[in-house]
N, C-alpha and C positions, 0 to 999 in steps of 0.2 A: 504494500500500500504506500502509495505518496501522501505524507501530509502535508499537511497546509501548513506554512510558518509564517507567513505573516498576511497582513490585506493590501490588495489595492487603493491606492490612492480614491479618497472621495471625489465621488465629481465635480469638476469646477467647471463652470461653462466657459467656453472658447468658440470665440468669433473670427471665422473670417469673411473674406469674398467670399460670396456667391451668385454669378452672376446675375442679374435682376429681368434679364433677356431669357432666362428660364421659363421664372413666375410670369415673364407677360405672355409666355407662348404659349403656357400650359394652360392658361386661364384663357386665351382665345380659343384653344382647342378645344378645352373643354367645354367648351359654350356650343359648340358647335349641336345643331339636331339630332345628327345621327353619330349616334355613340357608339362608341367601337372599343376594345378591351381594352381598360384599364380606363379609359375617362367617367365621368361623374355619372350617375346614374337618375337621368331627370326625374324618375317615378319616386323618387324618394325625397323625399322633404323637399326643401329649395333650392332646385338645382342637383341634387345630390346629396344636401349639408342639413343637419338639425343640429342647433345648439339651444341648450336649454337652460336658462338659471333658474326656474320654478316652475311649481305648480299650485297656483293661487288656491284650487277649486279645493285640493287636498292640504293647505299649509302649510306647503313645503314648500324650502328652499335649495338651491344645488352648490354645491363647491365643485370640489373636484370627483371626477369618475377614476376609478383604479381597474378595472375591469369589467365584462362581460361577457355574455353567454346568448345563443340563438336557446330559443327552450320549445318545448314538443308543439307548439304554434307556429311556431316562425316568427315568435315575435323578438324583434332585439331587447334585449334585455341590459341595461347600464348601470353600472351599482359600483357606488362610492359616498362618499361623505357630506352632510346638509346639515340641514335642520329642518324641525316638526314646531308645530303649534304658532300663538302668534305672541305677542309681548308679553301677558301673563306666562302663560309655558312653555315658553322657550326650550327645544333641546336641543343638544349635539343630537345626531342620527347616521343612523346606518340608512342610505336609503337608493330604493331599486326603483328605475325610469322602465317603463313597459312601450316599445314603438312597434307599431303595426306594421305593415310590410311597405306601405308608403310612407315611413317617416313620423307619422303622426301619431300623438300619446292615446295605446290603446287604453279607455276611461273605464271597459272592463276587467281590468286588470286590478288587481288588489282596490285602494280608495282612489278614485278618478287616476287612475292609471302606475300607480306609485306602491309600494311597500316598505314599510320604514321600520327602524329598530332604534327607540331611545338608549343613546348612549347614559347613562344614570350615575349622577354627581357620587362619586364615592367604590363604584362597582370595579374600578383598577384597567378598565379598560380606556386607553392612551394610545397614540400613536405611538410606534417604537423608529424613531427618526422618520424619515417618509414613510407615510402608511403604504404599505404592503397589501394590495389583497389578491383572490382570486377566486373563481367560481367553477361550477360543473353541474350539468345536469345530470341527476341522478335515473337510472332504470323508473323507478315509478314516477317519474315528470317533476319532482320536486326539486330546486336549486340549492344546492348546499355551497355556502360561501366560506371562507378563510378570511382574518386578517392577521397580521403581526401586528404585535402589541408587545408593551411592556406594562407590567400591572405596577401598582403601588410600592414593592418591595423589591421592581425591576427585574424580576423575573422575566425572563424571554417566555412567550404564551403565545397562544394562536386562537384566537375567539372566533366560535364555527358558530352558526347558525345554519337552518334551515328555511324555505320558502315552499308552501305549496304550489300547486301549476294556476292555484289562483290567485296568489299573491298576499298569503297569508303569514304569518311568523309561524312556522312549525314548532308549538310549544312542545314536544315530546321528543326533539332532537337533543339531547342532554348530554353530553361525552364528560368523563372520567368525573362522573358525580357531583359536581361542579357545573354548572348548567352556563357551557356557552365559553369555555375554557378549556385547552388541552395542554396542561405542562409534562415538561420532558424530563424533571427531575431534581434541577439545578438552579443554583443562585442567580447566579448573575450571568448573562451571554457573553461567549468567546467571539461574539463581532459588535462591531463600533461602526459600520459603514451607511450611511443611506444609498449607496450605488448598488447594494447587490438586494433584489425583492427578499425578502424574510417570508414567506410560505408560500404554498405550491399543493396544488389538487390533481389528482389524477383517479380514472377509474380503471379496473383491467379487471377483467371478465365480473364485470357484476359489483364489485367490491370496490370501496373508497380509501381512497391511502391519502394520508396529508401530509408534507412537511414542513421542518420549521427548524427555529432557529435552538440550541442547546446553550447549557451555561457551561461556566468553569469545572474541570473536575470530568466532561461528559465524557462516553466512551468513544466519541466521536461531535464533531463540528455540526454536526446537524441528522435529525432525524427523522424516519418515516413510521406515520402511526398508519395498520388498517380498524377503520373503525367498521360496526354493525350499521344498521339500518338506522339503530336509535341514535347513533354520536357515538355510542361507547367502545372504547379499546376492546378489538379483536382477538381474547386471549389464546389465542388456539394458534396464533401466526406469528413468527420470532419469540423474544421475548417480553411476555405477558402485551402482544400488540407495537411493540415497538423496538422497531431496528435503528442502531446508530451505527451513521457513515462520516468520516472524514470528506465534506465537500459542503462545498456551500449549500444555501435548504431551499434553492427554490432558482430556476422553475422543474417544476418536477416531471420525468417525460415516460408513459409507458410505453413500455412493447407490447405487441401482439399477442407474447407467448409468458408473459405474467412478470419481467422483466423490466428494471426503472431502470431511470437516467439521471441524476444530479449533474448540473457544471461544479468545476475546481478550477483552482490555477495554482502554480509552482512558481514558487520564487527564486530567482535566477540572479545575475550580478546588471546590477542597473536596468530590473524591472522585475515582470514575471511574463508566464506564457501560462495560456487557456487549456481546460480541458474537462473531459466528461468522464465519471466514474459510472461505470453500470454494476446494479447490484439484483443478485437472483429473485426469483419469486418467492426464495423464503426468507431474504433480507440479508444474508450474508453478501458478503462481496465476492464481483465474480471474475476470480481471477483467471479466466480466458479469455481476457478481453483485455488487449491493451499490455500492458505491461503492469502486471499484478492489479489489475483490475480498473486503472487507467491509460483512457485514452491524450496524448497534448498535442498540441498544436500552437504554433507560433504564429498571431496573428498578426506581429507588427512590432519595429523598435518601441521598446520602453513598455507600459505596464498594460497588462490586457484585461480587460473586464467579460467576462461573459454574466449576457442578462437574457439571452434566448434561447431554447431549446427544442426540439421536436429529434420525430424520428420519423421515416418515410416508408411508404409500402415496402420496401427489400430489408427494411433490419437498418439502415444506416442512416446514425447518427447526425444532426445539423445543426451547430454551435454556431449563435450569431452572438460579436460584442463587437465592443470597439478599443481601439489600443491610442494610449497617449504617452506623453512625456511628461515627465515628474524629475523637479519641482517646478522646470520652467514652461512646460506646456509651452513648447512655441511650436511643437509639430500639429497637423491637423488632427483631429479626433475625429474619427471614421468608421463606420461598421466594415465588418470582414464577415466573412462566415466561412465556416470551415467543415467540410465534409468527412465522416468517418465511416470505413467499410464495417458491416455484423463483425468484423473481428475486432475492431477497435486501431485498423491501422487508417494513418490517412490516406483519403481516395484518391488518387492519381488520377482518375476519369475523371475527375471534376477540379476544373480550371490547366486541364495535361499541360500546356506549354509553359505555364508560370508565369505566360505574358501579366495576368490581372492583377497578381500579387508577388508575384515572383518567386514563389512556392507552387509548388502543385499540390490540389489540396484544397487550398485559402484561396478566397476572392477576397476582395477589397473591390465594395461597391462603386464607392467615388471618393473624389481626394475635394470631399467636404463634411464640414462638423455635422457629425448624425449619430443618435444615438438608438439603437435596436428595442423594438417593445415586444414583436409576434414572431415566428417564423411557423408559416405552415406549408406542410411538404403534400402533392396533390396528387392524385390515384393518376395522374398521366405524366407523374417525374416530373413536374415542375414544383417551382420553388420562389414562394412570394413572401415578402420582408417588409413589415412595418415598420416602421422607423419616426424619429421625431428628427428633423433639419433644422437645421441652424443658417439663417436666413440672415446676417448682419454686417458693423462694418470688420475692419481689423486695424488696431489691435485690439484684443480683449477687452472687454470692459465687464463688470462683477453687475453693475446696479441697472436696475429697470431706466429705460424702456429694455424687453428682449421682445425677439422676430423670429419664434419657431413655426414651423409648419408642418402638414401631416405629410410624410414621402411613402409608396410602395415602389417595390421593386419586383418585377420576375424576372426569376431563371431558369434556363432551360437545365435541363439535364446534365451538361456540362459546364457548366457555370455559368454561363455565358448570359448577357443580359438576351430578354423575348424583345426583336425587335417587334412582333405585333402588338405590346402593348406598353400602353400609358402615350401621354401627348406632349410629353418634353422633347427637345432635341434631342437628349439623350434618348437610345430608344430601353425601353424596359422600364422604364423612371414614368409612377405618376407622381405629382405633386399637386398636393390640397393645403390649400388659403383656406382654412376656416370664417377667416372674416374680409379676407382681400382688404389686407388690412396690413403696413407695414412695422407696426408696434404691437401685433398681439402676440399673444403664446400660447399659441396651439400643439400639446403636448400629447404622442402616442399612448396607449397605454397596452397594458402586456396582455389586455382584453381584445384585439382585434383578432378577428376570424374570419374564416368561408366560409357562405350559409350553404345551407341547402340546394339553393341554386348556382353554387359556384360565384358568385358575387364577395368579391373583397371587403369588410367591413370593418374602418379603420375608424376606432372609438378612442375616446379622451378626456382631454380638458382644455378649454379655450378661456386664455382670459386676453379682454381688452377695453380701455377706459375704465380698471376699478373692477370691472364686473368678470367673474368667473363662471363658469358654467359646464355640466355636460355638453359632449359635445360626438357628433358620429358625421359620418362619410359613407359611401356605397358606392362600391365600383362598376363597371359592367364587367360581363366577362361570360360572354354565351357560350364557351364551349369547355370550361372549368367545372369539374365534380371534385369538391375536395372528400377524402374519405381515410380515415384512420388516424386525424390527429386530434391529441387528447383535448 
């Protein structure tokens, strides 16, 4: 086993060029009537775009979305952090946006479209640096969410809930007796980072595993619980329900054949280098895979971050982050994504000439600030990447205004970008303005997906003038079935 000895550098935002000849090409294109893969998809909201800061009807307010979920409707589903009630009751809240398949707030969906969970002065539930969350639909149509948190005495925890498919608080989802909490043992967490998500959901054959983050002392850097149907630790699977892996806790990625995935990185001299541990279906590690049970890849001078994960119809592995320099950050911060064959070696077939990255292996998207939210891998070998761009001047600057925007990307089977889609010059590259708007921040989140129709669904948070909001995108993409990602 490789462990972990130190963290990555937290994220610091870095700006450079981007050319602005981009944005006005992609926004004419996209305007265009007939939509072709990768541009905006007119049947949904405006243009393509819903951004939402409330819903009056129900007393809700929206902040930021950290994730979501398509659920047995087809409805988009966006769930992140608000508030309930009005100036007498006021709460923090957990709260779920229900949109119809045009864009618009299904009003039969929990109360006028919305499901909320008061966060409750005193109950230890906190963000634990950026909130963390993630979601999955469950076999019986119910949504079960994740967030990282750190309670009252800092305990590293993962507060689960449940959602019926009507938008209900599933009051009988209750895990480890403790109603809405799942700790892993230990005092205080062996991470300090907000760049890397703190928990991660996944299902494999029927069954819900969560990970998250561990404390000091743990027998590993991060752990996977499988829980029952009620929330409660799975006792019957590792031990008493919980497997501890040396690898960061999220995002977490099944295989087919009962098989996870965690990202890692190794610390190296003047940075580290990315990678993926895979661990059996009984939660040991699996040491066939990789070099005693991981897989590395070197995505870039200086420190690499992996924040995205999947695995594709064949068994192999697809590690998206971005690599930067530390302390001085003067290189660009860039997604790469790096391909791993079912053995844990890296693919040669994908980017063969090393032209894209100069490895074979590793792509490097573009030589602009981007930072990875989704990667999902698609039943026809392709391979589409959410991202949040960095749209600004250079040099650096730390304080608001910032200019992010939503970017997808496809690739073919060999890395290569799809030139059929998206409406940049670049071809493969869509790029979305939330608000066509060159001060806002329009931020990925590790919620975007393919629905059921093959449609790219790039979900977030926008803020501009003050105001924050959920926020979604829909791509077209008529001949895309995505199938098999968690």
């Amino acid at each position: 086993m490789h462990p972990i000895r130190s963290e990555p550098p937290a994220h610091r935002r870095t700006r450079t060029a981007w050319p602005r000849a981009w944005a006005s090409t992609s926004l004419l294109v996209l305007g265009c009537a007939a939509a072709n893969d990768g541009q905006l998809d007119p049947g949904f909201g405006t243009g393509g775009i819903v951004a939402i800061d409330g819903v009056p009807a129900a007393q809700v307010t929206l902040t930021r979305a950290f994730a979501a979920v398509e659920d047995s409707l087809g409805r988009t589903l966006l769930i992140g952090r608000g508030a309930t009630g009005d100036a007498e009751t006021y709460a923090d809240s957990y709260v779920v946006v229900a949109l119809g398949d045009g864009g618009a707030i299904d009003t039969g969906y929990g109360v006028q479209g919305t499901a909320s969970l008061a966060i409750a002065p005193g109950s230890g539930v906190t963000p634990f640096k950026d909130v963390s969350m993630d979601a999955v639909l469950l076999p019986d149509q119910r949504i079960a969410v994740c967030v990282s948190i750190a309670d009252a005495d800092t305990r590293p925890a993962v507060f689960l809930f449940a959602l019926t498919a009507g938008g209900q608080v599933d009051g009988t989802f209750c895990p480890s007796g403790q109603p809405g909490f799942l700790y892993f043992g230990y005092p205080q967490s062996t991470f300090d980072t907000p760049v890397v998500p703190g928990c991660g959901m996944a299902l494999s054959n029927g069954a819900l595993y969560v990970s998250g983050r561990t404390g000091a002392g743990a027998p590993g850097t991060a752990a996977i619980a499988r829980l029952t149907a009620t929330g409660a630790y799975d006792t019957n699977w590792s031990d008493d329900g919980i497997a501890y892996v040396d690898a960061l806790p999220a995002p977490l990625a099944a295989q087919g054949d009962g098989k996870f995935l965690l990202p890692t990185f190794e610390s190296i001299m003047d940075g580290s280098v990315a990678g993926v541990v895979r661990v059996r279906a009984d939660g040991t590690i699996d040491d066939d895979y990789g070099v005693e049970g991981v897989a590395l890849a070197d995505l870039g001078t200086g420190y690499d971050a992996p924040l995205a994960l999947t695995v594709d119809t064949q068994g192999r592995a697809l590690l998206g982050g971005y690599t930067q320099t530390f302390p001085q950050f003067t290189t660009t911060c860039g997604t790469c994504v790096a391909r791993f064959t079912a053995g844990g070696a890296l693919d040669a077939n994908f980017n063969p000439s090393g032209a894209v990255s100069g490895t074979p292996g590793v792509v490097r998207l573009a030589d602009i600030p981007t930072i990875p939210g989704r990667i999902v891998a698609t039943s026809d070998q392709k391979i589409l990447v959410a991202m949040t761009a960095w749209n600004g001047p250079y040099p650096p600057q730390d304080v608001p205004p910032f200019d992010e925007d939503f970017l997808a990307v496809r690739l073919l089977d060999d890395g290569s970008p799809d030139p059929g889609y998206g409406g940049l010059a670049t071809p493969g590259f869509a790029y979305v303005d939330i608000d066509a708007n060159t001060v806002s921040d329009d931020v990925v989140s590790p919620g975007a997906f393919v629905d059921v129709n093959g449609r790219m669904v790039l979900t977030g948070t926008s803020a501009v003038d003050g105001a924050i909001r959920y926020a979604a995108a829909r791509l077209v993409d008529d001949k895309l079935f995505a199938d098999g990602f968690e």
